[in-house]
TIBA-898216 format. One line per field, with one value per residue: residue in three letters; x, y, z of N, C-alpha, C, O in turn. Coordinates in Angstrom, 3 decimals. Layout:
rest <- c(ALA,...)
n.c1 <- c(X,...)
n.c2 <- c(Y,...)
n.c3 <- c(Z,...)
ca.c1 <- c(X,...)
ca.c2 <- c(Y,...)
ca.c3 <- c(Z,...)
c.c1 <- c(X,...)
c.c2 <- c(Y,...)
c.c3 <- c(Z,...)
o.c1 <- c(X,...)
o.c2 <- c(Y,...)
o.c3 <- c(Z,...)
This chain:
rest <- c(UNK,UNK,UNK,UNK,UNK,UNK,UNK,UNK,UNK,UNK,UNK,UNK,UNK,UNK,UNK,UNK,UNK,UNK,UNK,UNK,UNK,UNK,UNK,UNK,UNK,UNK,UNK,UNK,UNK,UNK,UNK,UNK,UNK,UNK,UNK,UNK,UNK,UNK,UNK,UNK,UNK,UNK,UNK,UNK,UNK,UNK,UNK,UNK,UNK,UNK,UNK,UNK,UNK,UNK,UNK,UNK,UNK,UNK,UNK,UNK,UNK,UNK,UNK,UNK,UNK,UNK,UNK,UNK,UNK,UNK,UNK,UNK,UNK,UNK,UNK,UNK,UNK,UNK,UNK,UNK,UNK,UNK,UNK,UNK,UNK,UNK,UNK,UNK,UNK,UNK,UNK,UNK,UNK,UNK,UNK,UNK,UNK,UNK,UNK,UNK,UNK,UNK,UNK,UNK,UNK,UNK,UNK,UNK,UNK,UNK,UNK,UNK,UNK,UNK,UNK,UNK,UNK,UNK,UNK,UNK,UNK,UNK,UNK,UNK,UNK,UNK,UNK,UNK,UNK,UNK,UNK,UNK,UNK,UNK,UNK,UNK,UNK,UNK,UNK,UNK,UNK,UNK,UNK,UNK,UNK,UNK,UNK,UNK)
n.c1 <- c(0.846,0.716,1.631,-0.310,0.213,1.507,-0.707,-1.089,-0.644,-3.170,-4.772,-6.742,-9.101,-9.620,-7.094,-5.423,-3.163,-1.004,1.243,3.970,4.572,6.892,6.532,5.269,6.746,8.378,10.718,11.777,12.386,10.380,7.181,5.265,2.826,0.174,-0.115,-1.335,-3.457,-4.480,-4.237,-5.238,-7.883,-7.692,-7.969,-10.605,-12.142,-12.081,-12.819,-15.489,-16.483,-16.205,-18.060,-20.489,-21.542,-20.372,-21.303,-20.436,-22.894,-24.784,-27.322,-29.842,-28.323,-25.550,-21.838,-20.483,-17.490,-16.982,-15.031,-11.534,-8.331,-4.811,-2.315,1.018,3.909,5.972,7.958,7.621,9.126,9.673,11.425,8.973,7.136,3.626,0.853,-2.546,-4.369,-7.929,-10.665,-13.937,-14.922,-16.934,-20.589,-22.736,-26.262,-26.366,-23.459,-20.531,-17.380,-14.392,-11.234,-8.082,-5.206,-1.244,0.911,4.564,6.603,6.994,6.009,4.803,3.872,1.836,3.125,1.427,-1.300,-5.224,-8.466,-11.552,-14.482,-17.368,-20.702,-23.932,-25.914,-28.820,-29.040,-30.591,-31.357,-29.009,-28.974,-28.292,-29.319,-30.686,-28.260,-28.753,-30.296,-29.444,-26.401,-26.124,-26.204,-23.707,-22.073,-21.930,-21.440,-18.607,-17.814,-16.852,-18.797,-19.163,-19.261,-20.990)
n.c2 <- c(-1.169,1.808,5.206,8.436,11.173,14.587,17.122,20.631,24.333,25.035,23.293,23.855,26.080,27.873,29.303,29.660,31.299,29.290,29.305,27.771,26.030,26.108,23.752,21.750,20.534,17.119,14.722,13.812,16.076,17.252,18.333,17.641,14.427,14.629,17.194,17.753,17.525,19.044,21.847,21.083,21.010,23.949,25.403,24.608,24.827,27.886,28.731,27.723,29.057,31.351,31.775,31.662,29.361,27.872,28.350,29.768,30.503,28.614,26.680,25.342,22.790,21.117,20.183,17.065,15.616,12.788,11.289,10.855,11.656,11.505,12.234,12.213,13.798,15.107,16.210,18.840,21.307,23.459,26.205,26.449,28.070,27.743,27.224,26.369,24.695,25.012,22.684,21.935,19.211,17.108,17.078,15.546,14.390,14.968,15.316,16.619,16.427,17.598,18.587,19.081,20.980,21.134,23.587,23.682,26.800,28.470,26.619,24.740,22.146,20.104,19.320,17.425,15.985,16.015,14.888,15.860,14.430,15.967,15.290,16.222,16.980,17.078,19.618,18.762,15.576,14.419,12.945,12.343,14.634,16.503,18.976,22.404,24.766,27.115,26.773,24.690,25.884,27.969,26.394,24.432,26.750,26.193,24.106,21.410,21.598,18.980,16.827,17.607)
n.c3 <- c(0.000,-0.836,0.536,0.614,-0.511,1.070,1.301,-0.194,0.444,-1.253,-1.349,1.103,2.563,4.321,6.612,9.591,11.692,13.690,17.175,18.163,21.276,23.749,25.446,23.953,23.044,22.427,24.502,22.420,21.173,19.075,18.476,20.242,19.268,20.863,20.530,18.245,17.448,19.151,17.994,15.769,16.573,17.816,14.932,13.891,16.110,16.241,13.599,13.967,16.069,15.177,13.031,14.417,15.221,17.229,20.666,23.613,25.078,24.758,23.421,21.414,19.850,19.603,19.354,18.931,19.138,17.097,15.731,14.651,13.872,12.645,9.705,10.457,8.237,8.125,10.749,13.215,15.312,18.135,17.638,15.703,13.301,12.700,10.362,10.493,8.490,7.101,5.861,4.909,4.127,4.405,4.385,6.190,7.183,9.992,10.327,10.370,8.150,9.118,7.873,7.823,7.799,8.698,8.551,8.574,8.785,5.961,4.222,1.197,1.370,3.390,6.884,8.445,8.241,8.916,10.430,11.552,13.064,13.569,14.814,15.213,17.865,19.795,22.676,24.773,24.756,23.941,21.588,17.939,15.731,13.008,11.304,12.085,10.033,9.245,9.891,8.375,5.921,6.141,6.866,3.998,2.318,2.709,1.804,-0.596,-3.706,-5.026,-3.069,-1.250)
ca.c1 <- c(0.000,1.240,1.010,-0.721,1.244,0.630,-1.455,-0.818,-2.380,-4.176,-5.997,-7.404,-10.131,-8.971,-6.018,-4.909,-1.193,-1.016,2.310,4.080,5.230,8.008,5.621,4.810,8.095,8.482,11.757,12.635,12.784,9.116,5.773,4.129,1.558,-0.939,-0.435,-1.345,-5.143,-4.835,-3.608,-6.800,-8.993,-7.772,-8.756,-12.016,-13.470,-11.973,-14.405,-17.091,-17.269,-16.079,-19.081,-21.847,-21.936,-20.086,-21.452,-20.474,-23.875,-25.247,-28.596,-30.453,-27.692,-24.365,-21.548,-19.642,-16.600,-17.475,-13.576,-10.256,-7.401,-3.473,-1.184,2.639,4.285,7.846,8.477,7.168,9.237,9.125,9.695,8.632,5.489,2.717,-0.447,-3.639,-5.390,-8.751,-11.787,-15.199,-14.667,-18.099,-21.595,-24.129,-27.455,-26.048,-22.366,-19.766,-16.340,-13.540,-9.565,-6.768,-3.134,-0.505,2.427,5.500,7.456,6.657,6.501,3.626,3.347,1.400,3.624,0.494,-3.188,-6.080,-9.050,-12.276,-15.779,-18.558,-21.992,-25.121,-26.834,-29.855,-28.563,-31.314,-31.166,-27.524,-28.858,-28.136,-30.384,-30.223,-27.854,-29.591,-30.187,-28.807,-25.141,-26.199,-25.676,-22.364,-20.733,-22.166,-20.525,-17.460,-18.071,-16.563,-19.711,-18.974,-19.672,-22.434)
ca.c2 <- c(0.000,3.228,6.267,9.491,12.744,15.514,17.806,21.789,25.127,24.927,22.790,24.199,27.297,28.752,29.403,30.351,30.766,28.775,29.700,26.309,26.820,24.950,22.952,21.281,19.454,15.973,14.125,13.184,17.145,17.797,18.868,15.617,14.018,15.257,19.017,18.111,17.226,20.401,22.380,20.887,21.950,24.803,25.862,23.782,25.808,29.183,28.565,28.011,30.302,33.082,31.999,31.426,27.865,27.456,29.424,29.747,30.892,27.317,26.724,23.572,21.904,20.851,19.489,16.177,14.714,11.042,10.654,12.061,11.057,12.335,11.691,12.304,13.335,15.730,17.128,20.121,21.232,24.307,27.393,26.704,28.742,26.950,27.711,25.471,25.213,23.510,22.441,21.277,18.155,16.520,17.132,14.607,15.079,15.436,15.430,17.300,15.885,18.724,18.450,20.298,20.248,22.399,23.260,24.435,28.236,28.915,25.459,24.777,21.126,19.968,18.784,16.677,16.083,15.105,14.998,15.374,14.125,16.305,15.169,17.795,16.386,18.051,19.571,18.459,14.489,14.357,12.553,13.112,15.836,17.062,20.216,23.598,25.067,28.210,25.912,24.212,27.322,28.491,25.046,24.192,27.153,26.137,22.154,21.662,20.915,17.686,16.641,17.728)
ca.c3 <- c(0.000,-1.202,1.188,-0.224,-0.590,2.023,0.555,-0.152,1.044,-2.448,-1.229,1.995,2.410,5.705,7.227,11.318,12.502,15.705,17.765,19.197,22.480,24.578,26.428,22.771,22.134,24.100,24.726,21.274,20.096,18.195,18.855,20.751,18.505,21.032,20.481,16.470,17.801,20.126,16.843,14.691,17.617,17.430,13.966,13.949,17.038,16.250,13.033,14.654,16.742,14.149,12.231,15.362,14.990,18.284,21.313,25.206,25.693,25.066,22.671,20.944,19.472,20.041,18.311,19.360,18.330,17.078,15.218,14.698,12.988,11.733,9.189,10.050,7.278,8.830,11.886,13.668,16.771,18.641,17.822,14.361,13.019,11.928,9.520,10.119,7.319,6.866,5.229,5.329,3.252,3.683,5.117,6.077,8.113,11.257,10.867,9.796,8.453,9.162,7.580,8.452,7.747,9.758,7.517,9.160,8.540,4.765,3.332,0.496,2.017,5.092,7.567,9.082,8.050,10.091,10.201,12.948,12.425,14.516,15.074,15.552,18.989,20.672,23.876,25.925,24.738,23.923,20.753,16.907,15.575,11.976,11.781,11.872,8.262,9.091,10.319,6.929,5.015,6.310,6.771,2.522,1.495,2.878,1.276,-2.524,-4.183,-5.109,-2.017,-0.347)
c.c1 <- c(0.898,0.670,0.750,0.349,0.809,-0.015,-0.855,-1.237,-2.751,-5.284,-6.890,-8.092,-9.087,-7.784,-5.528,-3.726,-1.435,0.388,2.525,4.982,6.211,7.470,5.247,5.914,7.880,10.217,12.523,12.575,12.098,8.518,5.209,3.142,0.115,-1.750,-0.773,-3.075,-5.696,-4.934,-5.301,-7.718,-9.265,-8.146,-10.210,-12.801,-13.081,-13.066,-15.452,-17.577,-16.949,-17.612,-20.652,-22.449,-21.694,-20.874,-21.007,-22.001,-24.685,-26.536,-29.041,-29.659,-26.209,-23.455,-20.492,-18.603,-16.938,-15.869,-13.027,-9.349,-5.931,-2.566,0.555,3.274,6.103,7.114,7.986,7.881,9.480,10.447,9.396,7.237,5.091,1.332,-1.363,-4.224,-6.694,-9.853,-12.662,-15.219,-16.081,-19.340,-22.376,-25.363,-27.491,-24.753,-21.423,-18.344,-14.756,-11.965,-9.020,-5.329,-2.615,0.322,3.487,6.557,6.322,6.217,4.713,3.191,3.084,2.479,3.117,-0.486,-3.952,-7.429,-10.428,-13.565,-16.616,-19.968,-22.958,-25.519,-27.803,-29.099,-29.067,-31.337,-30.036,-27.408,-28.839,-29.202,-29.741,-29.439,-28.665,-29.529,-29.385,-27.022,-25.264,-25.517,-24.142,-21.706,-21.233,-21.441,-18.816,-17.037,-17.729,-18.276,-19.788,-19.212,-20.301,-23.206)
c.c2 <- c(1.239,4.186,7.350,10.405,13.787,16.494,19.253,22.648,25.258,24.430,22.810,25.692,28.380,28.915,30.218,30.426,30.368,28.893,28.392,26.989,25.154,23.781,21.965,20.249,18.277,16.042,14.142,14.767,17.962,17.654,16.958,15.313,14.640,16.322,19.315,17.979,18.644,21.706,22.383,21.365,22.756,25.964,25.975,24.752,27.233,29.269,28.403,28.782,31.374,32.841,31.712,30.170,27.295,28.562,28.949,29.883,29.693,27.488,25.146,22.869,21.862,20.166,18.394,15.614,13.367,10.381,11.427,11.058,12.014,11.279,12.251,12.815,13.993,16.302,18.910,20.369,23.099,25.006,27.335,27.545,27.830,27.659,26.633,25.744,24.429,23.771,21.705,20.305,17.587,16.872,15.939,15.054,15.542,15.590,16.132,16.145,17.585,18.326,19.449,19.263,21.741,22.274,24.104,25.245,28.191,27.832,25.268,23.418,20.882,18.973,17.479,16.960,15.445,15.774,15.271,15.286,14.525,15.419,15.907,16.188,17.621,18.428,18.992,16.290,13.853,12.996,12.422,13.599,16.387,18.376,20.855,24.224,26.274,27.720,25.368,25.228,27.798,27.362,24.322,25.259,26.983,24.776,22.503,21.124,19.771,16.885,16.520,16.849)
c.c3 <- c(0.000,0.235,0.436,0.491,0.546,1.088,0.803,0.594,-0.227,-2.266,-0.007,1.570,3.588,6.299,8.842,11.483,13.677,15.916,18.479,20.281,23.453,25.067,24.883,22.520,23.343,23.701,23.344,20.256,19.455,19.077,19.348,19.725,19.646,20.879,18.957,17.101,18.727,18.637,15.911,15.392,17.422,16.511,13.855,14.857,16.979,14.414,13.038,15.291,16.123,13.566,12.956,15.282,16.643,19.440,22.552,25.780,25.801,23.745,22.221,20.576,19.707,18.888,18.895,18.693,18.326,16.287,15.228,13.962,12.290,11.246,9.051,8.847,7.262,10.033,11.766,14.922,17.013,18.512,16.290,14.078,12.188,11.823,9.598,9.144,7.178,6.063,5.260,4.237,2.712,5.028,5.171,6.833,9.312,11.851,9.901,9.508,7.683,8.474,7.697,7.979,8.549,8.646,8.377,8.498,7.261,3.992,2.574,1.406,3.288,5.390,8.222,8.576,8.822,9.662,11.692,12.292,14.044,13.941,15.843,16.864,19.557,22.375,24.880,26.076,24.288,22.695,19.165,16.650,14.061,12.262,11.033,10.340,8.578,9.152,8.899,6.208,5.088,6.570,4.550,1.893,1.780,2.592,-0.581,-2.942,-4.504,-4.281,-0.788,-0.660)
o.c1 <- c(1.713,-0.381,1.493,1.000,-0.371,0.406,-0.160,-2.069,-2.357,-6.400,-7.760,-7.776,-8.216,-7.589,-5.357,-3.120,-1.996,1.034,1.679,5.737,6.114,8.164,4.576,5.797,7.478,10.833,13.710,12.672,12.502,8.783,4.972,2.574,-0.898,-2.952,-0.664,-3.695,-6.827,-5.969,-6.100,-8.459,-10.377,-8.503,-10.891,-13.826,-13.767,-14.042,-16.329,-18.724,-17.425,-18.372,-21.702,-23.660,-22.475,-21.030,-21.119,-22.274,-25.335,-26.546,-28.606,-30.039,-25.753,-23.903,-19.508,-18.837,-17.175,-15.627,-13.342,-9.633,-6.060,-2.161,1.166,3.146,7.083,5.963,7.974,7.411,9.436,11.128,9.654,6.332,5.694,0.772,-1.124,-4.616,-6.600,-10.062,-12.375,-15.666,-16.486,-19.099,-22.649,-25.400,-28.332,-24.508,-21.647,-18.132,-14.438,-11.685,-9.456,-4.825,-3.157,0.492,3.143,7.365,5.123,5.994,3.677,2.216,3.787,2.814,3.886,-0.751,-3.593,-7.603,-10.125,-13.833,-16.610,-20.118,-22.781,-25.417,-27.503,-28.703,-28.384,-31.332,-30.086,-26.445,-30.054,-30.196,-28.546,-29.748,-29.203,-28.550,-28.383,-26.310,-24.314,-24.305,-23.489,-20.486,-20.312,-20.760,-17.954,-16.006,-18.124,-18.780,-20.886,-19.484,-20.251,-24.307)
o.c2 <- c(1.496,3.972,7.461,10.370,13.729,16.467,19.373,22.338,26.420,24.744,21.943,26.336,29.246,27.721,31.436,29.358,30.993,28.614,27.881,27.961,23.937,22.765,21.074,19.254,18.338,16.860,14.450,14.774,19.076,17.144,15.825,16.332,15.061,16.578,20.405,19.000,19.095,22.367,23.263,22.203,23.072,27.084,26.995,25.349,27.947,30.019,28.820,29.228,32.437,33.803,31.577,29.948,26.545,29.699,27.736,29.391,29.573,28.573,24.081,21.741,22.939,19.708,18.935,15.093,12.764,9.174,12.564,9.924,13.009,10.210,12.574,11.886,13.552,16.723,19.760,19.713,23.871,24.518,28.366,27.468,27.240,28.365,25.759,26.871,23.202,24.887,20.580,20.813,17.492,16.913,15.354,16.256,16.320,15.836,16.148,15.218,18.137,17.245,20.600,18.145,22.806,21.283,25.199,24.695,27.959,28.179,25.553,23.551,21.258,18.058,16.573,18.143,14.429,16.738,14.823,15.857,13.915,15.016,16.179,14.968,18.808,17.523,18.652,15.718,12.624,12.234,12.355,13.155,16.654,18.986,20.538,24.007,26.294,28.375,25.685,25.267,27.963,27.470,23.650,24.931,27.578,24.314,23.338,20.201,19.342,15.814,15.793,16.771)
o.c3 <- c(0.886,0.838,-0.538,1.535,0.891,-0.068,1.812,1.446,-0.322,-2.679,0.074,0.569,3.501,6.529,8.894,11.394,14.577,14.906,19.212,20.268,23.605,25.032,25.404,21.804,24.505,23.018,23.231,19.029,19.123,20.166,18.929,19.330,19.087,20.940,18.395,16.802,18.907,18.555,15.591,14.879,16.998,16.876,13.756,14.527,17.710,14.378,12.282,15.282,16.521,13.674,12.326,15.275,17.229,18.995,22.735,26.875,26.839,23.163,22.659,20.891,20.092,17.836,19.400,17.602,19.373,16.294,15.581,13.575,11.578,11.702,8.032,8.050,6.661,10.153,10.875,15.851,16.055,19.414,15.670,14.909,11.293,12.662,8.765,8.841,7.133,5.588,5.668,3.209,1.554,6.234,4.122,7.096,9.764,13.032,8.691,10.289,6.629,8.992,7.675,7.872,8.846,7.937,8.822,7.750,7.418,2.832,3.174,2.146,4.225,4.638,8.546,8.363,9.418,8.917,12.797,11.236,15.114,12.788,17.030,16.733,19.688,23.109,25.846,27.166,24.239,22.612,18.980,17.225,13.933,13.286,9.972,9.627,7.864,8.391,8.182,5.993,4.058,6.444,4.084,0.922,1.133,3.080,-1.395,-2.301,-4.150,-4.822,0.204,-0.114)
């Protein structure tokens, strides 16, 4: 089995600089594999809540992580700058599936890709619930067509 290529920023919508910080490197020099899932977080909910999908204030629906997932592909260690980049890959009725790559300093290629898969839940029965049309709207324009 072949491995796929990392992908570009060509092929992402959005882009964040996240700042790695000392506390990020382990033993062996780089960014821990945990701080790449902190990293995707990062993007993922600073989009949501730029676009009122996420709130502190609380309301009918929610959004759960149901997967996750990264692919390795070089080294990230600290103090490198890094660019999340991501995209709304695919919608279904109640879930979202998010990608991201980080690329480190200037470099066209992602360093790492990953991925997270939300699911809409009702807040009150903490069970899936179609997402809201208005969340429709602003997570579809951010979906290649092909894919919705």
């Amino acid at each position: 089995m072949s491995r796929a290529s990392p992908g570009t920023r060509a092929d992402y919508r959005r882009f964040l600089p996240i700042t790695t910080r000392w506390m990020d490197n382990d033993v062996f020099g780089h960014v821990n594999n945990a701080a790449y899932y902190s990293f995707f977080d990062t993007i993922i909910t600073h989009f949501l809540v730029r676009h009122g999908i996420l709130s502190w204030q609380g309301g009918d629906h929610l959004l759960m992580v149901a997967e996750n997932g990264c692919r390795y592909h070089s080294e990230i260690a600290f103090p490198d700058r890094v660019t999340a980049g991501l995209r709304v890959a695919r919608l279904g009725g109640s879930s979202i599936r998010h990608e991201v790559a980080l690329f480190r300093e200037d470099a066209d290629t992602a360093a790492a890709e990953g991925h997270f898969v939300h699911v809409c839940v009702d807040a009150a029965t903490r069970r899936p619930a179609p997402l809201p049309a208005r969340w429709r709207r602003i997570l579809e324009a951010e979906t290649p067509a092909a894919s919705i």
